[in-house]
C-alpha positions as CSV (number, residue, x, y, z in Angstrom):
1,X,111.0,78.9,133.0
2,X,108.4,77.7,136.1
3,X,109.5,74.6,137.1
4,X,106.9,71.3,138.5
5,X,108.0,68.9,139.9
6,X,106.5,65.7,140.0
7,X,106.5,63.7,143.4
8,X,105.2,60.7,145.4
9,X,106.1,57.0,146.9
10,X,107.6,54.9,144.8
11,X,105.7,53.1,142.1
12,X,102.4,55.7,141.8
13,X,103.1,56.0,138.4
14,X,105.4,58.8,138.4
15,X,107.7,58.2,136.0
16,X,104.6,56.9,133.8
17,X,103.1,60.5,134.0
18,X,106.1,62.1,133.0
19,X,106.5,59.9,129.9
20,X,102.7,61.2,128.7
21,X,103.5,64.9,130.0
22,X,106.9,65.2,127.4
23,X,105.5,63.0,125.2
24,X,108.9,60.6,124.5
25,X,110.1,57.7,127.0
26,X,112.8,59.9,128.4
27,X,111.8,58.6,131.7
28,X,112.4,54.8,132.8
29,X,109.6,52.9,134.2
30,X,109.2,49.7,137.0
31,X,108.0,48.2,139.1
32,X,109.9,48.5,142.0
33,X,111.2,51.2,144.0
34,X,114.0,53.7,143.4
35,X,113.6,52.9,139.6
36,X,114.6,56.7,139.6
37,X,117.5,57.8,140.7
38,X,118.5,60.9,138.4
39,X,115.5,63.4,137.9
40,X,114.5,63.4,134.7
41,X,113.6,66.7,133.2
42,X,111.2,67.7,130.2
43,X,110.0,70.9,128.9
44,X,106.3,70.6,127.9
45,X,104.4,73.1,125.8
46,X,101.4,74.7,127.6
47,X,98.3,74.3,125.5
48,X,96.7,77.5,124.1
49,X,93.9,76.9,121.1
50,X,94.4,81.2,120.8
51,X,97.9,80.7,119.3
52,X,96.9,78.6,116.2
53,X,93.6,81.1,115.4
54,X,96.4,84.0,115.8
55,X,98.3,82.4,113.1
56,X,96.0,82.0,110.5
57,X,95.2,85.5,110.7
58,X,98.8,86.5,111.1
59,X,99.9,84.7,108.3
60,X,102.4,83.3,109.9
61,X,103.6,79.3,110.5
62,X,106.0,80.3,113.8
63,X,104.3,80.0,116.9
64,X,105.9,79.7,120.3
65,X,104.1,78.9,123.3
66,X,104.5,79.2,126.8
67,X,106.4,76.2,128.3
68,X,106.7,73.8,131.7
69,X,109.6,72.5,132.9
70,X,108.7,69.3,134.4
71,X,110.9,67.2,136.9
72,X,110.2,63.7,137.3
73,X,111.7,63.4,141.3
74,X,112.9,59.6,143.2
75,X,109.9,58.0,145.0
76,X,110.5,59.3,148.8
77,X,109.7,56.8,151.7
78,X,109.5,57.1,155.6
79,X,112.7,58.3,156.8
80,X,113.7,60.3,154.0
81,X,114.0,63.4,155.8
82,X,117.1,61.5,157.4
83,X,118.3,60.2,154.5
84,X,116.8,57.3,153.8
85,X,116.3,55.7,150.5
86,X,117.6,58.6,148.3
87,X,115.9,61.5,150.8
88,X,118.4,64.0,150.9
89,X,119.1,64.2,146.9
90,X,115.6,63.8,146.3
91,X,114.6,66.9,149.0
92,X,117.2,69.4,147.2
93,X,115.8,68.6,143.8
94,X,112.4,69.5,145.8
95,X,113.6,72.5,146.7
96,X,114.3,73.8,143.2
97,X,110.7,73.6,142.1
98,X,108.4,76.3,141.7
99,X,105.3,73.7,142.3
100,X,104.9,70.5,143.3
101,X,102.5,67.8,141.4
102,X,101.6,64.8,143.9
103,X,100.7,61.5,142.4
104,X,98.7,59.7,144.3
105,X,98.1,55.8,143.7
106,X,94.3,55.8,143.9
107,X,93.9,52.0,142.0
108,X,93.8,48.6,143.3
109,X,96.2,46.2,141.3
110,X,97.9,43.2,142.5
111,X,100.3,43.3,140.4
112,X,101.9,46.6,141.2
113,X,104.1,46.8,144.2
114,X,103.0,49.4,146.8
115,X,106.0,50.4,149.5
116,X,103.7,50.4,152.1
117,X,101.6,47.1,150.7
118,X,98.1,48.2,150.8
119,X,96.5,51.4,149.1
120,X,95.7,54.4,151.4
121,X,95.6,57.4,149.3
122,X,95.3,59.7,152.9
123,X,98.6,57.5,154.7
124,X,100.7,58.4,151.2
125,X,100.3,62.0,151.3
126,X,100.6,62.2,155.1
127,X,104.1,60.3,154.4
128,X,105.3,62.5,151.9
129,X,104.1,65.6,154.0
130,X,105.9,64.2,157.1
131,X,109.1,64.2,155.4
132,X,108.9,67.5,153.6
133,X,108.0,69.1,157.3
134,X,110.6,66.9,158.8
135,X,113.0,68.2,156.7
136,X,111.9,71.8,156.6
137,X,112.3,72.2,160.6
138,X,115.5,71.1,160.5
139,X,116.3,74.1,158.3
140,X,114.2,76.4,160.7
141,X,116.1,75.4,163.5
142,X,119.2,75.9,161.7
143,X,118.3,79.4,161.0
144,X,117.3,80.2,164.6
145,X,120.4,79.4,165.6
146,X,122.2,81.7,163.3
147,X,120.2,84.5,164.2
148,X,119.9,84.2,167.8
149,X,122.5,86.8,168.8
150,X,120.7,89.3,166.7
151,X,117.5,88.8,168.2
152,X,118.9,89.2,171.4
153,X,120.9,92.3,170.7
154,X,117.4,93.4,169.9
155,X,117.9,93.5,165.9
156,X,114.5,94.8,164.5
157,X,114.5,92.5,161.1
158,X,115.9,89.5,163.4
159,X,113.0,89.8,166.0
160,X,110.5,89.8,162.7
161,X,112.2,87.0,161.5
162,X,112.4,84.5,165.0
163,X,108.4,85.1,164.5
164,X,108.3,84.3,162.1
165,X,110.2,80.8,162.2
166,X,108.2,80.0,165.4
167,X,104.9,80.3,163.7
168,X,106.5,77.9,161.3
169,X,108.1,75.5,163.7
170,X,104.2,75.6,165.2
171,X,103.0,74.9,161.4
172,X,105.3,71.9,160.5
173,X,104.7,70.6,163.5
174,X,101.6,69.5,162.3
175,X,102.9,68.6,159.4
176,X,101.0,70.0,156.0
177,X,101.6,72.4,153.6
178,X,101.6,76.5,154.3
179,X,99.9,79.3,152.3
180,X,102.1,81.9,153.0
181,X,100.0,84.8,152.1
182,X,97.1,83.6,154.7
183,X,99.6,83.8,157.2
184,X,102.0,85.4,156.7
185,X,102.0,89.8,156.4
186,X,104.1,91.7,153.6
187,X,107.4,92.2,156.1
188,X,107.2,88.4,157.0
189,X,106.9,86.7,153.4
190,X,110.3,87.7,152.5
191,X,111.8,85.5,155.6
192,X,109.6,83.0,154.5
193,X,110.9,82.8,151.3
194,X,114.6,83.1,151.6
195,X,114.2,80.0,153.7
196,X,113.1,78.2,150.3
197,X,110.6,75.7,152.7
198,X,109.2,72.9,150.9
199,X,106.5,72.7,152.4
200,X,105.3,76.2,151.3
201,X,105.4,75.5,147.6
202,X,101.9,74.9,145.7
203,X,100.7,71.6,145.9
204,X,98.5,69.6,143.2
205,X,97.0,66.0,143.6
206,X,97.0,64.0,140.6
207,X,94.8,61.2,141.7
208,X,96.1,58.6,139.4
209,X,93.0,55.7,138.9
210,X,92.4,53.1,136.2
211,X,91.1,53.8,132.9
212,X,87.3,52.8,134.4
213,X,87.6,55.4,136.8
214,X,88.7,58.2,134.8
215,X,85.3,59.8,134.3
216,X,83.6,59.9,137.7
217,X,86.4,58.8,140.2
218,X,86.2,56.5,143.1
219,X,86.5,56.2,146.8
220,X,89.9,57.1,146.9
221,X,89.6,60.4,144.4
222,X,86.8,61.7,147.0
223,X,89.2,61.3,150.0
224,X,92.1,62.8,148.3
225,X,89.6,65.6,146.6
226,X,88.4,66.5,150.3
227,X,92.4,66.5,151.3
228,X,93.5,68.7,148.6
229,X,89.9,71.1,149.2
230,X,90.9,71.2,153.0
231,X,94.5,72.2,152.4
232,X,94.2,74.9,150.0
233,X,95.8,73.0,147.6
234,X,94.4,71.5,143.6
235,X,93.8,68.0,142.6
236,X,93.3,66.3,139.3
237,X,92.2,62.6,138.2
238,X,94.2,61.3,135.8
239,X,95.1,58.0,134.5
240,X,98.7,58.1,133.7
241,X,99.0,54.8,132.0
242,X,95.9,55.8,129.5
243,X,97.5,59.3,129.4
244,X,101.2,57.9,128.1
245,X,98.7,55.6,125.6
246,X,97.0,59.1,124.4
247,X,100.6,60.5,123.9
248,X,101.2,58.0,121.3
249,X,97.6,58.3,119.5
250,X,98.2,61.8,117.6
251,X,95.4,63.0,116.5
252,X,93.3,59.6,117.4
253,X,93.8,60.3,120.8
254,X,91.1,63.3,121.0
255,X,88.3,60.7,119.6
256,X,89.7,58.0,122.2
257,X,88.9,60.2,125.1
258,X,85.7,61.2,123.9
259,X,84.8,57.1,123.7
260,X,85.6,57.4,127.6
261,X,83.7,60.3,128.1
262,X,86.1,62.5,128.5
263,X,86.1,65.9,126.8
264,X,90.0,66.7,127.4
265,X,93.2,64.9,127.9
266,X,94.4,64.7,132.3
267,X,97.5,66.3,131.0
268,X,95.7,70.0,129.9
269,X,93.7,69.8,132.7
270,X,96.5,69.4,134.8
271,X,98.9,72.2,133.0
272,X,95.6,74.4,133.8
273,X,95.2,73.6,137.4
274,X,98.9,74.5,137.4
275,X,98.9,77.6,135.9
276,X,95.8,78.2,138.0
277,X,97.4,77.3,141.3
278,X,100.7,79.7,140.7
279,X,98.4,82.3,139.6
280,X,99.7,82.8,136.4
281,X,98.6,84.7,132.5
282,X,99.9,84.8,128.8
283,X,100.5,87.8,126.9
284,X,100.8,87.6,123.3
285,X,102.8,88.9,120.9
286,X,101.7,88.2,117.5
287,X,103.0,89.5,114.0
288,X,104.0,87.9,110.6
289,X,107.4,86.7,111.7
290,X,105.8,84.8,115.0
291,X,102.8,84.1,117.2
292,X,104.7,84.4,120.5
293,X,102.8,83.3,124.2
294,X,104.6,84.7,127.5
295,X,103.9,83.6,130.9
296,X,103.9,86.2,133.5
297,X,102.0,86.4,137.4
298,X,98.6,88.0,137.8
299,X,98.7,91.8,138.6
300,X,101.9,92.1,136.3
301,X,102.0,95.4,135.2
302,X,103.1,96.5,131.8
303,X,106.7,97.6,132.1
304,X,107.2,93.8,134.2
305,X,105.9,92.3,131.3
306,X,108.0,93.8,129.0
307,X,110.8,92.4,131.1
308,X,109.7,88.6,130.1
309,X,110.7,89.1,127.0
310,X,114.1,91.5,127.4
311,X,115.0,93.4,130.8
312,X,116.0,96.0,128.0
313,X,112.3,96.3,127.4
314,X,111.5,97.0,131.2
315,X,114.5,99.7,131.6
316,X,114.0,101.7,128.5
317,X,109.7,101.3,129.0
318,X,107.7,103.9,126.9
319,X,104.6,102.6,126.1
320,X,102.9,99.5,125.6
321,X,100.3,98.9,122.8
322,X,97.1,96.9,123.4
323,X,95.0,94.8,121.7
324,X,92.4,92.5,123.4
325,X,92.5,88.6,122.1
326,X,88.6,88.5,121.4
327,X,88.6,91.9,119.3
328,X,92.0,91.2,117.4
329,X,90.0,88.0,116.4
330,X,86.6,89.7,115.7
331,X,88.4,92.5,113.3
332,X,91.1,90.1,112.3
333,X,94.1,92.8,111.8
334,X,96.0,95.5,113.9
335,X,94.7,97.9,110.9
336,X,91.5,97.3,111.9
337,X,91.0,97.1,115.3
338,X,93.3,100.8,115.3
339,X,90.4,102.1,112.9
340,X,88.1,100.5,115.6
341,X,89.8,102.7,118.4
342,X,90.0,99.0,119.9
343,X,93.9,98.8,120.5
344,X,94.9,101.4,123.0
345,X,98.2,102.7,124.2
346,X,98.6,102.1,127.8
347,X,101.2,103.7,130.4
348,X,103.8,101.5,133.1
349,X,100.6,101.5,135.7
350,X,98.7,99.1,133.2
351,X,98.6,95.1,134.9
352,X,98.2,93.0,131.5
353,X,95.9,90.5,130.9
354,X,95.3,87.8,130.0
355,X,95.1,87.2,126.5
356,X,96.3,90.3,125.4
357,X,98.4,91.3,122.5
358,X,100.9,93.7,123.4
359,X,103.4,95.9,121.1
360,X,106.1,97.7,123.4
361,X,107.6,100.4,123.2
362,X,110.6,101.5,124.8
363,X,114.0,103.4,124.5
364,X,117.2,102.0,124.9
């Protein structure tokens, strides 16, 4: 299951966000720092309007969708990369994240303790980047050390790889995040990667404001927008406080936003920008026992697919059987979109997209 974890200083609203994202008050929430000690995990449903449409015509009442597995991570301060405040526990739960959500304190309130005591939106995130790099180089430099005998014996793969961790002592250095596949060719990402770098993982900004700022922004959402733009990296406004109201609204919650001009809740747009930042698609399967959505990376071909849901699937691979979304729902039934010529068989070079509804077949 991809895994987000959610990250900042202490007392950005953090643990607020993750009450809203899972819905339930799993997570505790203060005001003042290191209120988190333990991550706190939830596993939210991703939000797919396809699923229920698929349902009706399905006749069916099961539908699963594709799921997040959020982490809500202790606030990091300066020094963390050498173990203050909680640093070291909190930069290995880091570590064992697919993506990182940043919250960002972009409100004024003087009644809510800031760590550094003033709001800088620009000082926070160069904090938290400093430590992630800080604590990413010592790793590099842990690794040249390991492989300096093979580099000197002249070890092809080991000369590849002490490239490669130069160009990423250079990077960190400066500390900010690294797109690997700008920089990085196809024999040089898998050294990158081993290393399991912080600092490489996908980055969104979830500029957190105040209710009255939720629509347009402020001063501080244009400086962290211009960040996140600069960096190759996402960044959402959202207000958690008014988004762990909306969580406990049901369905008055919709009309709520709309009063504040909003046409969707921060949450969707944020599990969006998520699934947008790693890249990823849903397949579908869909039948009278279950409406079933599967997450899987852009370019996936078919037989890959097939893995997601059984790696018995992927070995014994035939044939996979496919329906586009948008025609299933035009002709409402396999039946007729086969009489159609619609649904199509297609072989293990197929990539799957987005939306489709897929029947595999396969040997075992």
């Amino acid at each position: 299951m991809l895994r987000t974890g959610i990250v900042g200083l202490p007392n950005v609203g953090k643990s607020t966000l993750f009450n809203a994202l899972t819905s339930a008050k799993n997570a505790q929430s203060a005001n003042y720092p290191f209120c988190t000690i333990e991550p706190n995990v939830g596993v939210v449903n991703v939000p797919d309007e396809r699923l229920e449409v698929l349902a009706k015509l399905c006749k069916t009442k099961q539908i699963i969708p594709t799921a997040i597995e959020f982490v809500d991570i202790a606030g990091l301060v300066k020094g963390a990369s050498k173990g203050e405040g909680l640093g070291n526990q909190f930069l290995h739960n880091i570590r064992e994240v697919d993506a990182i959500i940043h919250v960002v304190r972009c409100f004024d309130d003087p009644n809510t303790i800031h760590v550094s005591g003033k709001v800088n939106p620009l000082d926070d995130i160069a904090t938290i980047n400093t430590e992630l790099a800080l604590a990413d180089l010592a790793s590099v430099e842990k690794r040249q050390a390991r492989i300096s005998k093979q580099v000197k014996a002249g070890d092809k793969d080991a000369v590849i790889e002490a490239n490669v961790l130069d160009t990423l002592t250079d990077l960190l250095n400066k500390g900010t995040f690294i797109n690997i596949k700008d920089i990085f060719n196809e024999d040089e990402i898998p050294f990158v990667k081993q290393l399991n770098l912080m600092s490489t993982k996908p980055v969104i900004y979830a500029a957190n404001v105040s209710e009255y700022d939720l629509k347009d922004g402020n001063d501080y959402t244009k400086q962290v927008d211009e960040y996140a733009k600069s960096h190759n990296a996402e960044m959402v406004i959202i207000s958690a406080k008014i988004e762990e109201e909306l969580s406990e609204l049901g369905a008055e919650a919709l009309a709520y936003l709309k009063e504040l001009g909003i046409d969707d809740s921060g949450i969707n747009r944020m599990i969006r920008t998520v699934y947008h930042l790693l890249d990823l698609r849903t397949f579908i399967t869909a039948g009278e026992k279950e409406v079933h959505a599967w997450t899987i990376p852009a370019g996936a071909k078919a037989p890959q697919a097939a893995g997601v849901i059984h790696t018995d699937f992927e070995k014994g691979f035939i044939r996979a059987e496919i329906t586009p979304y948008d025609e299933f729902v035009k002709y409402g039934s396999y039946a007729a979109c086969k009489d159609k010529g619609v649904t199509r068989l297609e072989g293990k070079d197929y990539i799957v997209q987005d939306g489709d509804l897929v029947h595999f077949r396969f040997a075992v």
